[in-house]
C-alpha positions, 0 to 999 in steps of 0.5 A: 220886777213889774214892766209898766206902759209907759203912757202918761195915764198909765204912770199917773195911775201907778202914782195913784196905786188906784187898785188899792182903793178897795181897801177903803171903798168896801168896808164905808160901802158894807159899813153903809149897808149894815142899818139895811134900811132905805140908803141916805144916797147923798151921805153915802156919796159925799162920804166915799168920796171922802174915804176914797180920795183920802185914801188916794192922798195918803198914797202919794204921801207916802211916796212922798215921805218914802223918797224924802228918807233913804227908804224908796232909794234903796232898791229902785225896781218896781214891784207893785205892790210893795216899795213904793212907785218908784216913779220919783227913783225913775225921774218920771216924776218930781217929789212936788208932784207927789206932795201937791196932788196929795194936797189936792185929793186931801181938798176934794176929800175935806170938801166932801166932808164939810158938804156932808157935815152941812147935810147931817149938822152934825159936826163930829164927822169934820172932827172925826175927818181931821183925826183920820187925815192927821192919822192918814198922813202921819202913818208916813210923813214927819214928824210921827211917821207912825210906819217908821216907828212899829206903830204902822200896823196899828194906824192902818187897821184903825183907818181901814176898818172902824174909821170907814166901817163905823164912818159909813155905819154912823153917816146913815144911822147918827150913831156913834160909838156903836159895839155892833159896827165897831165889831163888824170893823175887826175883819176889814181892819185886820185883813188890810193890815196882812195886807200892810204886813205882807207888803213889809216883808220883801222890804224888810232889809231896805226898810231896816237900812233907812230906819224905818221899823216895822212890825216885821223888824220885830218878827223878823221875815223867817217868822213872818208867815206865823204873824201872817196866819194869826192875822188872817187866822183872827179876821176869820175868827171875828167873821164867826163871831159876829155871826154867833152874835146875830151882827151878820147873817149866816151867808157871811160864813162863806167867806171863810172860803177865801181862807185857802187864799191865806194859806196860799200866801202864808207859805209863799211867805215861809218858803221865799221870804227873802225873794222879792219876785216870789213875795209879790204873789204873797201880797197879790194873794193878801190884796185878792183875799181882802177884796174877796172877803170884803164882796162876801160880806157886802153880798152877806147883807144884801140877800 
């Protein structure tokens, strides 16, 4: 269990889960990088506003759609990084303000985008903006929530590997579908949904309590680890492989470094499945080894 401050900041960022913002401003950030031509500041401003405040709204949904079914109710200590805030489970905060400040970061995100959309006439990107809010909102709330029903993996890769690759990619470019930045989208896409996926395991049994199927219900938490490794194992291999391409250069493959950071968590996953306390360096671990890839990777571009 994780103690907190207890100053009115401090929940309202725990509300937020602010440190996870990584998770979408890097990859529209590389994503923005790849053309490597002069960068279209105010696309790329207006469009990691979007990315990132989207994001933002997304959490406080699930929160929101977490506490309205048993699932955040089961187990009511704070973890960090897996079962929510549980700041509604404390009385800190009521559900309404979930839902109203997601409503709100949901506007700011709809702005950005419509201002975009004015500066690039295109309109794809309002239309593309609401399939990744339905798709963002309905990864939790009724009546799809996708994370309920195996198919949770599946959208989060989407939303934070080609949605803001691809998005970045296409804001300074206007090219749309691309195989190039849809391929750079792979190891991005794959290592938050080890994220995701380390982060289902110490909820497994609460998770399977509530009716909420994950892809670990199907794995089961013993053989976790072995999906875990693929995962990761399958990121690292689409680094190599857009190197070979000429999709990246070879100061990309530096990032197979971070490798030793999945093999960490791999076996704390195989060795403390069923520790939650333990599970929370497995998933510190899974955060720290995106943000480090991702860094590479920008850094790969750069020089």
């Amino acid at each position: 269990m994780i103690t907190q401050k207890n100053s009115m900041p401090s929940k309202i960022l725990r509300a937020l889960r602010l440190p996870f913002i990584t998770a979408s401003s890097l990859p529209f950030i590389f994503g923005s990088l790849v053309p490597q031509h002069d960068l279209k500041v105010p696309e790329f401003l207006l469009g990691i506003t979007a990315a990132v405040s989207m994001h933002l709204s997304a959490n406080l949904i699930n929160d929101y759609a977490d506490s309205r079914s048993p699932a955040d109710w089961q187990d009511r200590n704070f973890y960090g990084f897996f079962g929510g805030s549980k700041l509604i489970q404390e009385g800190v905060f009521p559900c309404s303000f979930f839902f109203n400040l997601a409503v709100f970061f949901a506007a700011l995100a709809a702005a950005a985008v419509v201002t975009v959309t004015i500066l690039s006439k295109s309109l794809f990107v309002l239309l593309a903006f609401c399939v990744i809010a339905f798709l963002g909102w309905s990864y939790s709330a009724k009546p799809l929530q996708f994370a309920y029903r195996k198919l949770g993996e599946i959208v989060i890769f989407i939303l934070f590997g080609p949605a803001l690759v691809m998005g970045g990619y296409f804001l300074q470019t206007g090219i749309f579908p691309d195989a190039k930045s849809f391929m750079l989208s792979v190891p991005f896409g794959l290592l938050t949904t080890a994220i995701l996926f380390a982060n289902e395991v110490p909820d497994l049994e609460d998770d399977v309590k509530s009716g909420k199927y994950t892809l670990v219900s199907l794995t089961g938490a013993g053989n976790a680890y072995l999906y875990y490794a693929l995962l990761t194992s399958a990121a690292f291999l689409t680094v190599i492989l857009n190197v070979a391409l000429g999709f990246l250069k070879p100061a990309a493959l530096l990032s197979l470094g971070a490798a030793a950071l999945a093999i960490k968590a791999a076996m704390v996953l195989k060795n403390y499945h069923h520790d939650k306390i333990r599970l929370v360096e497995s998933s510190k671990l899974t955060v720290l080894l995106g943000t480090v890839t991702a860094v590479i990777l920008i850094f790969g571009l750069l020089i």
